[in-house]
VOLUM-482905 format. One record per residue (C-alpha): chain; residue number from 0; x, z, y. Coordinates in steps of 0.5 Angstrom, whole numbers, plus 500, padded with zeros to 3 digits. Example, Ala and Ser with C-alpha at 12.3 -4.5 7.8 and 13.67 -1.06 7.14 Angstrom:
2
<site pase="A" kolvex="0" px="525" pz="516" py="491"/>
<site pase="A" kolvex="1" px="527" pz="514" py="498"/>
This chain:
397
<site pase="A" kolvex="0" px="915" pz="338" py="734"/>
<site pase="A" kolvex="1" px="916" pz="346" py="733"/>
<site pase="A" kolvex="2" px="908" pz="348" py="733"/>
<site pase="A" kolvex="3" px="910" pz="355" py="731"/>
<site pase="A" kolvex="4" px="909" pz="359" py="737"/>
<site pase="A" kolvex="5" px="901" pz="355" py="738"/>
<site pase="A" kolvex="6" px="899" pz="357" py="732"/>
<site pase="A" kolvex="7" px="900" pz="364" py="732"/>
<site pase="A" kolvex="8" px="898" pz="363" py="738"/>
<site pase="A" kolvex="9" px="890" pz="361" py="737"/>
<site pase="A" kolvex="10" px="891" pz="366" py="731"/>
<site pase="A" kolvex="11" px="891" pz="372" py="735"/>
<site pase="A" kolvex="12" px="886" pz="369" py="739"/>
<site pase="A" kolvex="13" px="881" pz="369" py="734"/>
<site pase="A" kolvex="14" px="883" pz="376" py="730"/>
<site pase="A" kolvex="15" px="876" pz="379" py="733"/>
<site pase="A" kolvex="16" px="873" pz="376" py="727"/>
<site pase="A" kolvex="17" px="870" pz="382" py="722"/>
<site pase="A" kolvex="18" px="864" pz="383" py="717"/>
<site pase="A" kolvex="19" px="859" pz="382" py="722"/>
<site pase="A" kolvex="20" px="860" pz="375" py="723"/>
<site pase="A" kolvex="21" px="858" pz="373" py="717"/>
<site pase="A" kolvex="22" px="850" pz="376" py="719"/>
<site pase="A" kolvex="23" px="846" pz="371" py="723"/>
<site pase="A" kolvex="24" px="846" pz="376" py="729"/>
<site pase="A" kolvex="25" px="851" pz="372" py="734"/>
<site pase="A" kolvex="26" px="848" pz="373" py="741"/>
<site pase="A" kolvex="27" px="855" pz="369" py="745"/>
<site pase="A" kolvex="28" px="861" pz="363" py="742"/>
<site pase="A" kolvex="29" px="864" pz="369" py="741"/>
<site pase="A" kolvex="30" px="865" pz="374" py="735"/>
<site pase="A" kolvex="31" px="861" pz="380" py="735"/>
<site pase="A" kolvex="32" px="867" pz="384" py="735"/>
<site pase="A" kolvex="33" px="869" pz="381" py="743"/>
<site pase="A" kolvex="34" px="864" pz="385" py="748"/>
<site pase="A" kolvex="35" px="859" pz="381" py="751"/>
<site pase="A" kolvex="36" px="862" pz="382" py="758"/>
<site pase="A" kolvex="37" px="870" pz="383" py="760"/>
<site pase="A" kolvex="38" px="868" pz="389" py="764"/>
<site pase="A" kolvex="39" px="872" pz="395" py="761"/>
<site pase="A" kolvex="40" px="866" pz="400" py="762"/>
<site pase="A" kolvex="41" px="863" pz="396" py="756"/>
<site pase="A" kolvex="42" px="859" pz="402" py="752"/>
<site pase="A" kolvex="43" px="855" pz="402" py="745"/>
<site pase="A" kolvex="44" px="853" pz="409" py="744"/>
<site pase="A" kolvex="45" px="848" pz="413" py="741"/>
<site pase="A" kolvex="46" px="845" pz="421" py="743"/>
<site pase="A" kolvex="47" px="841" pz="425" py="739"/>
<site pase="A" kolvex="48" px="839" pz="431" py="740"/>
<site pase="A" kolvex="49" px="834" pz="437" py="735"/>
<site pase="A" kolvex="50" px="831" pz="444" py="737"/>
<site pase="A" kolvex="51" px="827" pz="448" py="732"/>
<site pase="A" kolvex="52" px="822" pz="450" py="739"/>
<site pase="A" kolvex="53" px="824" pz="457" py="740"/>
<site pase="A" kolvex="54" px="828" pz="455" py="744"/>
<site pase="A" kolvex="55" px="833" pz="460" py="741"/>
<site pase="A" kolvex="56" px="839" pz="454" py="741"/>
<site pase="A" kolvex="57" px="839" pz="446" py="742"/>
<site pase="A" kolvex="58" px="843" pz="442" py="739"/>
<site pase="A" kolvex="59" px="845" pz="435" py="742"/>
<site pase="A" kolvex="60" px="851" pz="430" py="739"/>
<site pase="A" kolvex="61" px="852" pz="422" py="739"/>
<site pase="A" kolvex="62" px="857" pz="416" py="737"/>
<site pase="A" kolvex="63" px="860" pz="411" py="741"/>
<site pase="A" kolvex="64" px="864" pz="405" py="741"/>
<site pase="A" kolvex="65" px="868" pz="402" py="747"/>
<site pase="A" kolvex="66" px="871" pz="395" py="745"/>
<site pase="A" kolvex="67" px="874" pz="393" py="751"/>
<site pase="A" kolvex="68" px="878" pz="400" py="751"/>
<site pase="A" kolvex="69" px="879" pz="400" py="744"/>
<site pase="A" kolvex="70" px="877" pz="407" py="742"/>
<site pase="A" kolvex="71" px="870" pz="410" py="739"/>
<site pase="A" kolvex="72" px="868" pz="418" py="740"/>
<site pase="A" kolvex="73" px="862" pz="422" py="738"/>
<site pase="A" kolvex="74" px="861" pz="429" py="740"/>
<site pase="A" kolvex="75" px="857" pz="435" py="738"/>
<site pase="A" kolvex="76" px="854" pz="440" py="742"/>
<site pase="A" kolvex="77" px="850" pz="447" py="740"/>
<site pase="A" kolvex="78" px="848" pz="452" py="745"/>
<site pase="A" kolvex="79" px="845" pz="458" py="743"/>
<site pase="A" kolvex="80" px="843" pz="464" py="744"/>
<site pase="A" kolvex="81" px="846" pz="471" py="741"/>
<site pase="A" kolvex="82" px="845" pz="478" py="742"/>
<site pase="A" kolvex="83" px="845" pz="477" py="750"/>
<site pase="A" kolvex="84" px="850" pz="472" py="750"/>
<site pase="A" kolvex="85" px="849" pz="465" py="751"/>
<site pase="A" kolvex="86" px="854" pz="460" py="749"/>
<site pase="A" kolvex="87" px="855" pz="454" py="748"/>
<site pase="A" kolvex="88" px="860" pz="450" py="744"/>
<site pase="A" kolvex="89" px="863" pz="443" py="743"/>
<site pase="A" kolvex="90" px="867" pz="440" py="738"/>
<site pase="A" kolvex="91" px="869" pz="433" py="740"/>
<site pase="A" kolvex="92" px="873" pz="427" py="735"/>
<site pase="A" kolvex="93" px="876" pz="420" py="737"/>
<site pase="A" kolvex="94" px="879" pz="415" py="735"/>
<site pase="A" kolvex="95" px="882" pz="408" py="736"/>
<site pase="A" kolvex="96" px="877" pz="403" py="734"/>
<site pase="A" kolvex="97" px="878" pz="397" py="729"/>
<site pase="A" kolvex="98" px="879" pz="391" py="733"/>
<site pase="A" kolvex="99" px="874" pz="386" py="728"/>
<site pase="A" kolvex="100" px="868" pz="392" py="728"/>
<site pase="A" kolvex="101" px="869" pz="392" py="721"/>
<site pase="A" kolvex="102" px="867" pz="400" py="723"/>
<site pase="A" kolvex="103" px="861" pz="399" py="727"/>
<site pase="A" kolvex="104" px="858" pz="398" py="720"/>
<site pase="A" kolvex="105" px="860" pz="404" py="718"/>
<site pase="A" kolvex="106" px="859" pz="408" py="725"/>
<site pase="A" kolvex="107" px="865" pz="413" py="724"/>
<site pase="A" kolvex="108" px="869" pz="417" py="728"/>
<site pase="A" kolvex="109" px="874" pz="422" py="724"/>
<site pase="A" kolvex="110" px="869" pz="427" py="719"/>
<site pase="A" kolvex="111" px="863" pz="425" py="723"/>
<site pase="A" kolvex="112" px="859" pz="419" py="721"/>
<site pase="A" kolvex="113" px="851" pz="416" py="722"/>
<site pase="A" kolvex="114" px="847" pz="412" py="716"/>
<site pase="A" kolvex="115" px="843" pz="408" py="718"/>
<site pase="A" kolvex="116" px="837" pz="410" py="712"/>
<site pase="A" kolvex="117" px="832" pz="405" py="715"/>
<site pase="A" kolvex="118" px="833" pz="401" py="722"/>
<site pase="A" kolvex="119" px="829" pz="404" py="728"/>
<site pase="A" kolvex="120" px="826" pz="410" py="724"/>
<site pase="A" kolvex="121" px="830" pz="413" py="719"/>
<site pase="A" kolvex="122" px="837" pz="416" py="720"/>
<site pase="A" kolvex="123" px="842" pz="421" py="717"/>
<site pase="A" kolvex="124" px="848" pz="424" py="722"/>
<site pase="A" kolvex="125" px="853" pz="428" py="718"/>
<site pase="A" kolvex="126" px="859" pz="431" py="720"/>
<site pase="A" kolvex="127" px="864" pz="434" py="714"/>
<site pase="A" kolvex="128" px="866" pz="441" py="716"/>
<site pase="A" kolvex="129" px="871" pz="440" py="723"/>
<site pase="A" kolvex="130" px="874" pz="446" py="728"/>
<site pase="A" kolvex="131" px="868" pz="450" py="724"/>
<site pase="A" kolvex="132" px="862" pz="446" py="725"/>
<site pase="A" kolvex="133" px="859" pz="442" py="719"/>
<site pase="A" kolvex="134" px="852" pz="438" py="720"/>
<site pase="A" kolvex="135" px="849" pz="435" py="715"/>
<site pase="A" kolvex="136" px="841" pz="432" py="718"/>
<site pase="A" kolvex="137" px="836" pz="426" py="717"/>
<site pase="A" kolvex="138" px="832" pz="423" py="722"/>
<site pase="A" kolvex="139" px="826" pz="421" py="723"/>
<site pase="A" kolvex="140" px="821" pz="417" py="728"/>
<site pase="A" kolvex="141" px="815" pz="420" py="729"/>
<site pase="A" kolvex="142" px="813" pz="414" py="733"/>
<site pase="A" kolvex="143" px="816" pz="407" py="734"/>
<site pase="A" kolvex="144" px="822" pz="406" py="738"/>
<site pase="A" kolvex="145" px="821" pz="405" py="746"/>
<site pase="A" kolvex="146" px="824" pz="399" py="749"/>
<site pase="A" kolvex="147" px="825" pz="402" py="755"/>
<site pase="A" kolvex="148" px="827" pz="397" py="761"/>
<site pase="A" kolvex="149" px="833" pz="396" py="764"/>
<site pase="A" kolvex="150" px="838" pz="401" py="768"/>
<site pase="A" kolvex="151" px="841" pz="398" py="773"/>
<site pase="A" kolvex="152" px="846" pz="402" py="779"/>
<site pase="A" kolvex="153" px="850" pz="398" py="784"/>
<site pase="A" kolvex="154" px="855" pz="401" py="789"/>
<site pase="A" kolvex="155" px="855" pz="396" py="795"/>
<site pase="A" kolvex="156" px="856" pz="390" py="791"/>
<site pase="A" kolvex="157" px="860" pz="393" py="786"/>
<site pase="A" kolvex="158" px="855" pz="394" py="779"/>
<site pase="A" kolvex="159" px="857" pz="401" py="776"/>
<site pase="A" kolvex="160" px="851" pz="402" py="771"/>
<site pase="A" kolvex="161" px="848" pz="396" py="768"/>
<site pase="A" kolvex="162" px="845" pz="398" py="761"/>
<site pase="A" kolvex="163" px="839" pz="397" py="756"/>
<site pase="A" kolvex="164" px="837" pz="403" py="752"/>
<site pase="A" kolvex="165" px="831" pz="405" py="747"/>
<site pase="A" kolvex="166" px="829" pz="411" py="745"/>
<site pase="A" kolvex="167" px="824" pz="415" py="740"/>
<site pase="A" kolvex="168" px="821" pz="422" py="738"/>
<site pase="A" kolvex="169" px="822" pz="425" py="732"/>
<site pase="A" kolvex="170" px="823" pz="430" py="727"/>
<site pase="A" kolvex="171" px="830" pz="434" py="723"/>
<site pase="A" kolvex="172" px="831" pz="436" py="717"/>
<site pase="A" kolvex="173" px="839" pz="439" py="713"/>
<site pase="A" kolvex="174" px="843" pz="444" py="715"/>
<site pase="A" kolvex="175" px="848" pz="446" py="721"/>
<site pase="A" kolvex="176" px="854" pz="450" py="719"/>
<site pase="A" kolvex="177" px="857" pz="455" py="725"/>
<site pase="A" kolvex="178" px="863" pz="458" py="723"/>
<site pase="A" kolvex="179" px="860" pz="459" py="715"/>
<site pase="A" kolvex="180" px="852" pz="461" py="717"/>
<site pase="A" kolvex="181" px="847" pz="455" py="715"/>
<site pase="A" kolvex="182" px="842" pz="454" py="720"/>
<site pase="A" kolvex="183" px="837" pz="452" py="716"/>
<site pase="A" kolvex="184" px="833" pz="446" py="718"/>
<site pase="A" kolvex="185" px="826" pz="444" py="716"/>
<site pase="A" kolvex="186" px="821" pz="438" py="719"/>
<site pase="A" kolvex="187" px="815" pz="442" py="720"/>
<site pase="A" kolvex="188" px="819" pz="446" py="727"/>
<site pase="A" kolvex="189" px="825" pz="442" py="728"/>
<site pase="A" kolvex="190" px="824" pz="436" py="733"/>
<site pase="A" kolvex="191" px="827" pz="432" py="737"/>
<site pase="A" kolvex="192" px="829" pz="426" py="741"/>
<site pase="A" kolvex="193" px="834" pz="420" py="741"/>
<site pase="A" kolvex="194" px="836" pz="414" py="744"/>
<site pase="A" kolvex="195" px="842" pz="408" py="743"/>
<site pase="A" kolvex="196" px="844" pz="405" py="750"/>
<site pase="A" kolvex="197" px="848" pz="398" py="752"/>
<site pase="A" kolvex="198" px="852" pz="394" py="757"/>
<site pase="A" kolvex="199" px="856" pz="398" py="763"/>
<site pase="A" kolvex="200" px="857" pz="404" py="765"/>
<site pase="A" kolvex="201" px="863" pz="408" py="767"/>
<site pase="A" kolvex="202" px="868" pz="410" py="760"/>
<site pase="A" kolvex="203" px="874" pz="412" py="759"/>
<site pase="A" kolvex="204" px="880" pz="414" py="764"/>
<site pase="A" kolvex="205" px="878" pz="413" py="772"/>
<site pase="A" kolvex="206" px="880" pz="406" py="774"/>
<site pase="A" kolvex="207" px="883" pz="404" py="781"/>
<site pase="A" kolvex="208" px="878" pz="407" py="787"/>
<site pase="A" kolvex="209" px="879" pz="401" py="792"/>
<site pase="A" kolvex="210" px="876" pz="400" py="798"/>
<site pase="A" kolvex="211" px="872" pz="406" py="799"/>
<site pase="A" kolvex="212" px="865" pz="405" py="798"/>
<site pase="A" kolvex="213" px="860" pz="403" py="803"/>
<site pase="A" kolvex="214" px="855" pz="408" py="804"/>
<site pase="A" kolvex="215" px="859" pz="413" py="800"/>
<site pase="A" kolvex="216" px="855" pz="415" py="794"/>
<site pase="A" kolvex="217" px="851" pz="421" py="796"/>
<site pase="A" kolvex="218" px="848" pz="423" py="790"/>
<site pase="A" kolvex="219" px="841" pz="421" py="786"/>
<site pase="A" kolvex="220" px="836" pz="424" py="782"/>
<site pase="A" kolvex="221" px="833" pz="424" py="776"/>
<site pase="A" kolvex="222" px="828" pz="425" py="770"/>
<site pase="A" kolvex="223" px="828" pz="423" py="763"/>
<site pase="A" kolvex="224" px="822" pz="427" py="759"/>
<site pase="A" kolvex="225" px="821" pz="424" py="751"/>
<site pase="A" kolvex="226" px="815" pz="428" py="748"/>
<site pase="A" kolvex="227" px="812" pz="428" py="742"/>
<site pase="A" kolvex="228" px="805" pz="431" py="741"/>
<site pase="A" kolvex="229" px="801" pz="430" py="734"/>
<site pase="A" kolvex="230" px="798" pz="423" py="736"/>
<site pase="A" kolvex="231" px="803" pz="420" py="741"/>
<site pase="A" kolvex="232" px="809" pz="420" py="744"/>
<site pase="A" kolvex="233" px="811" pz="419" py="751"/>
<site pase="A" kolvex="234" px="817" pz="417" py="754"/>
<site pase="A" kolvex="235" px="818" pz="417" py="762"/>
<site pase="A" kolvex="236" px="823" pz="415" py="766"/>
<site pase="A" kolvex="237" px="825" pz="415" py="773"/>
<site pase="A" kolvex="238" px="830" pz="415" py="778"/>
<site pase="A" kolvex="239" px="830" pz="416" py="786"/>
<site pase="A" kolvex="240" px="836" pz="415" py="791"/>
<site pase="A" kolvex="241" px="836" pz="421" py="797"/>
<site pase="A" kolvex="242" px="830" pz="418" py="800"/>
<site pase="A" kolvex="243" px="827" pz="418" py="795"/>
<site pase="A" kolvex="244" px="827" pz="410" py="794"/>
<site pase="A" kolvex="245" px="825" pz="410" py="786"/>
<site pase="A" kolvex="246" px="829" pz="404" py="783"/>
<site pase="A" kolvex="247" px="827" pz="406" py="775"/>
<site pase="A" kolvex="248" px="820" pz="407" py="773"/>
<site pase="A" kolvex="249" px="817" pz="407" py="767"/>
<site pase="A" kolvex="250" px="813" pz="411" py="763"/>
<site pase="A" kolvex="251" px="810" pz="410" py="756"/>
<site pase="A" kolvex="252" px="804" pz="412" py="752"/>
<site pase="A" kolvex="253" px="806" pz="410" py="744"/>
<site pase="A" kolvex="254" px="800" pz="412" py="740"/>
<site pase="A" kolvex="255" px="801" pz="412" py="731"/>
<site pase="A" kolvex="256" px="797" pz="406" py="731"/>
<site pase="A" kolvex="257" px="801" pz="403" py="734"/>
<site pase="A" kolvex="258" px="798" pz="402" py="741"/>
<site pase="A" kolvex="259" px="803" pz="402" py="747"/>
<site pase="A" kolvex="260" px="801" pz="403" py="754"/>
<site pase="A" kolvex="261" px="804" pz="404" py="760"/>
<site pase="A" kolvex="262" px="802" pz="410" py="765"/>
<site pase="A" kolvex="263" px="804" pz="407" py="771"/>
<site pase="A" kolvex="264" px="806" pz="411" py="778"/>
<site pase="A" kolvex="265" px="808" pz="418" py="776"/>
<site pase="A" kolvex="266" px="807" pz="423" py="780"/>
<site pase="A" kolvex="267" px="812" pz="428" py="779"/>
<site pase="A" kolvex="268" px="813" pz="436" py="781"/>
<site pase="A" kolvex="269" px="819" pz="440" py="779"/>
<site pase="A" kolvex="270" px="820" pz="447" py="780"/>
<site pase="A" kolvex="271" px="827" pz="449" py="781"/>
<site pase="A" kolvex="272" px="829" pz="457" py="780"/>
<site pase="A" kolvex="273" px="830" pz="460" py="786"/>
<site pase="A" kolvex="274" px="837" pz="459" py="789"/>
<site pase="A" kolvex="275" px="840" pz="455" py="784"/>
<site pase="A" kolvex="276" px="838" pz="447" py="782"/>
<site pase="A" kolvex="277" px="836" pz="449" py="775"/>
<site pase="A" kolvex="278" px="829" pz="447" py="773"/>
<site pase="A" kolvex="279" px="823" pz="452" py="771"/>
<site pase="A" kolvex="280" px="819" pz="445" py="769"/>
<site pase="A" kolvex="281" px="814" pz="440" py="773"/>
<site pase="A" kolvex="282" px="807" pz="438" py="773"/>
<site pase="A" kolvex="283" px="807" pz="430" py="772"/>
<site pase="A" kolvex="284" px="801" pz="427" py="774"/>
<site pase="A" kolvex="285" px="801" pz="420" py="770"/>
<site pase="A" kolvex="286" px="796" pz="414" py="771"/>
<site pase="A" kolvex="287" px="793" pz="410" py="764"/>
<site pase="A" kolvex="288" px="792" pz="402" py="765"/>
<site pase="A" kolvex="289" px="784" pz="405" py="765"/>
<site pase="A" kolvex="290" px="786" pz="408" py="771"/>
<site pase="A" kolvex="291" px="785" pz="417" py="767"/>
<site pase="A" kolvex="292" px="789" pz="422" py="769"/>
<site pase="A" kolvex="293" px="794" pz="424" py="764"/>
<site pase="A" kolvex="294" px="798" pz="431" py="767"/>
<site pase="A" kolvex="295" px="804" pz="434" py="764"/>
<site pase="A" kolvex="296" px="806" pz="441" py="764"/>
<site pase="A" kolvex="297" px="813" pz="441" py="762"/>
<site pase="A" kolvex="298" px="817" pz="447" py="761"/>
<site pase="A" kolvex="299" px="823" pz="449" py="759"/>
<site pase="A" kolvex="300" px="826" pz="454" py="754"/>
<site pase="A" kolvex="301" px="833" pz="453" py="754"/>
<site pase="A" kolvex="302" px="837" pz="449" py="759"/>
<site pase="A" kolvex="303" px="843" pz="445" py="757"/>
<site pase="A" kolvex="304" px="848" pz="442" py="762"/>
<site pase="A" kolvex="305" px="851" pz="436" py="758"/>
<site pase="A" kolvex="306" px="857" pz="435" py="763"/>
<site pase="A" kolvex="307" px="859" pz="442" py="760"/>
<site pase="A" kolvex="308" px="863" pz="439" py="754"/>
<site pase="A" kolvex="309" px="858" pz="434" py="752"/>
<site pase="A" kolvex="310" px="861" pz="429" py="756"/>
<site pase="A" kolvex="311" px="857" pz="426" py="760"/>
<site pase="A" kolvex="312" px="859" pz="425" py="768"/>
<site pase="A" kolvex="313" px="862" pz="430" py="772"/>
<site pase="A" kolvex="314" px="865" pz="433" py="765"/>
<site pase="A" kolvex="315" px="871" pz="435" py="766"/>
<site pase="A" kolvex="316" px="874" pz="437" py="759"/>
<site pase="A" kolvex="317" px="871" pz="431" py="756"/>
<site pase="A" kolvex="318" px="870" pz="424" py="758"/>
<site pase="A" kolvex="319" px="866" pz="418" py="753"/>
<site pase="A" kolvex="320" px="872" pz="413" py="751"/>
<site pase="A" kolvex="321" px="878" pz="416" py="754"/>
<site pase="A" kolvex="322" px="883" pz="415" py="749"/>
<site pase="A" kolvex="323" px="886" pz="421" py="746"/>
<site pase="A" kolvex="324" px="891" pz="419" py="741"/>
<site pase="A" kolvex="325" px="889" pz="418" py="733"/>
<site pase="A" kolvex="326" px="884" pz="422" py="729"/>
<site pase="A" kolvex="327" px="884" pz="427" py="736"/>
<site pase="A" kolvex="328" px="878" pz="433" py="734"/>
<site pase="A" kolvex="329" px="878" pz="439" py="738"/>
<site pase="A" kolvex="330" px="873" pz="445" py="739"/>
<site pase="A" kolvex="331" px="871" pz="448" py="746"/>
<site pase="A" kolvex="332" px="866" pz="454" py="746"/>
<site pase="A" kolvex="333" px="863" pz="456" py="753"/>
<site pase="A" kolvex="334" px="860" pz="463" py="756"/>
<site pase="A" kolvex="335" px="855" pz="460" py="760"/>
<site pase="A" kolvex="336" px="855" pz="466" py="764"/>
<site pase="A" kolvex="337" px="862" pz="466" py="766"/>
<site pase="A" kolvex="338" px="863" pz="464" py="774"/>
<site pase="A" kolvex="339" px="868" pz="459" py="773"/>
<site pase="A" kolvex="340" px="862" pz="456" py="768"/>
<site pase="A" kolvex="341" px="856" pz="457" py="771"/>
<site pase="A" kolvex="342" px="859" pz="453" py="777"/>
<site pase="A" kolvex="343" px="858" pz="447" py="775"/>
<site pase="A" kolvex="344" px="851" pz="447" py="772"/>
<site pase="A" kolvex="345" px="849" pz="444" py="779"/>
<site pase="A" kolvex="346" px="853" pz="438" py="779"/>
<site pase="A" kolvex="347" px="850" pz="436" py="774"/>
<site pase="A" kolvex="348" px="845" pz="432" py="768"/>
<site pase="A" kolvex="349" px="841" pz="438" py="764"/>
<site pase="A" kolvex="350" px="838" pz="438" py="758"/>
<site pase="A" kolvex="351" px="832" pz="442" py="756"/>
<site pase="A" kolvex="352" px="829" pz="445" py="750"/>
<site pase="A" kolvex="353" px="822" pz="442" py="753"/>
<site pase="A" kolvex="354" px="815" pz="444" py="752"/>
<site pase="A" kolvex="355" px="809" pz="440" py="754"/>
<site pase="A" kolvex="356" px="802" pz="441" py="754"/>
<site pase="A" kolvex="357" px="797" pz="435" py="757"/>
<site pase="A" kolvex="358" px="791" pz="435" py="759"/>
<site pase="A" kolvex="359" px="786" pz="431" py="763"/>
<site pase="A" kolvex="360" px="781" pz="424" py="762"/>
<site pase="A" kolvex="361" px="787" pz="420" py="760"/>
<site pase="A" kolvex="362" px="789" pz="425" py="754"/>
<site pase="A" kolvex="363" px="784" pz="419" py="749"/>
<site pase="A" kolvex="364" px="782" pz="425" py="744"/>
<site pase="A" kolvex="365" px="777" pz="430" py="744"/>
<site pase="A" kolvex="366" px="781" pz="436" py="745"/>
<site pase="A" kolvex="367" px="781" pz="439" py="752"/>
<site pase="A" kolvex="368" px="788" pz="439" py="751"/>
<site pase="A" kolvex="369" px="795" pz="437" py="747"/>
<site pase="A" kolvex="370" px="801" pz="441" py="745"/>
<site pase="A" kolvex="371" px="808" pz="437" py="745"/>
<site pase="A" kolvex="372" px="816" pz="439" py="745"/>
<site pase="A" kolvex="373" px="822" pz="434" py="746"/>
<site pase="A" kolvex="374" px="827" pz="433" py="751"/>
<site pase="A" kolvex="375" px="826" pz="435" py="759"/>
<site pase="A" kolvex="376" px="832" pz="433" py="762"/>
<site pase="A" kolvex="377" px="833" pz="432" py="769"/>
<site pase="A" kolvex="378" px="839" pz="432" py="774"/>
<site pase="A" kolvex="379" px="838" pz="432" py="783"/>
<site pase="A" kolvex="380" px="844" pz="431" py="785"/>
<site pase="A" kolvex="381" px="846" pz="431" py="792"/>
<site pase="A" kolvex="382" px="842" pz="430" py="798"/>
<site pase="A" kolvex="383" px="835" pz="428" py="795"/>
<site pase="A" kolvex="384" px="829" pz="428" py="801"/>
<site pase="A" kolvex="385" px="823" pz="429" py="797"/>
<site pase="A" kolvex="386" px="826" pz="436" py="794"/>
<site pase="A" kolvex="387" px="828" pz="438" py="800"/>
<site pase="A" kolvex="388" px="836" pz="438" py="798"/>
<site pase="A" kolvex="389" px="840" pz="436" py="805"/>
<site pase="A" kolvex="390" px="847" pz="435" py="801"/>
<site pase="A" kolvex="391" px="851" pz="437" py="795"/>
<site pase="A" kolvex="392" px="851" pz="444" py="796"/>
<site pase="A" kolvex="393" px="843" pz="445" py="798"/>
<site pase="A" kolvex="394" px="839" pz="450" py="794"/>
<site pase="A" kolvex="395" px="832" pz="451" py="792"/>
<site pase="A" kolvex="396" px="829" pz="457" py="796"/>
């Protein structure tokens, strides 16, 4: 029997065996390099950003892997303020993937790469001069990673989002290059906050619409505030339907001993700018386990709308997992206060350089109150009842 054809056969079906399967980490019959899941929109990514508190600039970047597309992507993203103007630039590199995920050992994509220094505390992100932009910075947790609990998004019966993520404070110190200028980076004002996410979310080209989904999407609101303060962090996230109906709840105190509490139910109130959908801040009233009040007054410095060259929904110059040819890299700078621009900002997540001060019986020390700084990011998009938005064009008065 001529048996050429069914052994070349079962090689090609085991060719996803790479150096990670050497290392007990098996989770499947299956090697590392095969996604859990066929489902195309299968994701392992990153997203890290750092601000020096002025809010003066803010830059966020990350790194992802989209095995059952074949391809890997990371992005950086700088705005900043300058004489006036405000701009925001991005520089975005992509590649195919190795099918062995021999280069998730080496997380790479084109001159940008991340080091792992020391699991869930210490990272190095560094990326070799590309379109004029060059980093070269080392994280460091403050706090011990969150464990957030697990993203969920159906549409009818159809799930479009079923993700794990955890997330952490910290601090920077390097240096960013632009265009020949060094910004110098130092831990004693540099912060920041990252997180590494998982599973399904939408990636790469559109797929097929089909049957028309039932009820139609009609938007969803959002919150993800990480803070860190000189004694702990805290990491809130929520996300409502139109109705108000909130589907995520989780909110974590994180103390340097090492003492993890959950703040129950907050209670959340954003301050828009008039006629626009951009946040000024929120109060958030948070509940320990002993039942104390823990407010946050968050403010923001500097808003970063992440759909504008950062990828993230709604990009319409830059879409996570989309394959763009081999050794892809290209750069994007963006006057935030062109129209064409500024018209997008709504129909979107932003990110802000964000500043909190927390006060009340649940603050656990002795002072009246504590300053923090870290990410304020939220997103109301479309009709959300408890912010008074009717449709996906309502403004705040």
């Amino acid at each position: 029997m001529n048996t050429a054809g069914t052994d070349h056969g079962l090689h090609g079906e085991y060719v996803g065996l790479g150096p990670l399967d050497e290392y007990p980490i098996h989770q499947l019959p299956r090697p590392v390099a095969w996604a859990g899941s066929s489902d195309r929109n299968f994701y392992d990514r990153c997203y890290l950003n750092a601000h020096d508190r002025t809010g003066d600039l803010f830059l966020i970047t990350g790194l992802g892997f989209y095995p059952n597309l074949g391809t890997k992507d990371a992005f950086v993203l700088l705005r900043r303020e300058l004489d006036g103007r405000s701009e925001q630039t991005a520089v975005h590199l992509s590649d195919a993937a190795d099918p062995r995920g021999a280069d998730r050992l080496e997380q790479q994509v084109g001159n940008y790469r991340i080091e792992v220094l020391e699991p869930l505390r210490r990272l190095r992100v560094l990326m070799e001069t590309t379109e004029g932009v060059a980093l070269d910075l080392t994280w460091e947790g403050s706090f011990d990673v969150v464990q957030e609990l697990p993203h969920v998004m159906r549409q009818g019966s159809g799930t479009t989002l079923d993700a794990q993520r955890f997330a952490q404070v910290g601090t920077w110190e390097g240096v960013i290059s632009v265009d020949g200028t060094d910004i110098d980076v130092t831990p004693d004002t540099w912060v920041g906050t990252r997180d590494r996410s998982w599973g399904i979310r939408p990636v790469g080209e559109a797929a097929p619409a089909g049957k028309p989904a039932d009820p139609a999407f009609e938007g969803m609101w959002w919150l993800y505030v990480p803070m860190r303060f000189e004694e702990f962090s805290v990491v809130l996230i929520i996300q409502e339907t139109p109705d108000g109906y909130r589907t995520l709840n989780d909110c974590t105190r994180v103390w340097a001993d090492g003492r993890v509490e959950q703040l129950g139910w907050p209670r959340v109130q954003i301050r828009y700018a008039s006629g626009t959908r951009v946040p000024t801040g929120a109060t958030i009233v948070c509940t320990t386990p002993s039942g104390d009040e823990l407010v946050l007054e968050v403010t923001s410095k500097l808003a970063v709308p992440i759909h504008v060259g950062g990828g993230y929904g709604g990009d319409s110059d830059w879409t996570h997992g989309m394959w763009k040819g081999p050794k892809f890299t290209e750069r994007l700078t963006y006057d935030m206060a062109d129209p064409a621009v500024a018209g997008r900002v709504m129909f979107g997540v932003i990110d802000h350089v964000g500043h909190a001060v927390a006060s009340g019986p649940g603050l656990g020390t002795t002072a009246a109150t504590a300053e923090g700084h870290g990410l304020f990011e939220h997103g109301a998009l479309g009709r959300h009842d408890p912010s008074g938005f009717a449709d996906w064009f309502s403004l705040a008065p």
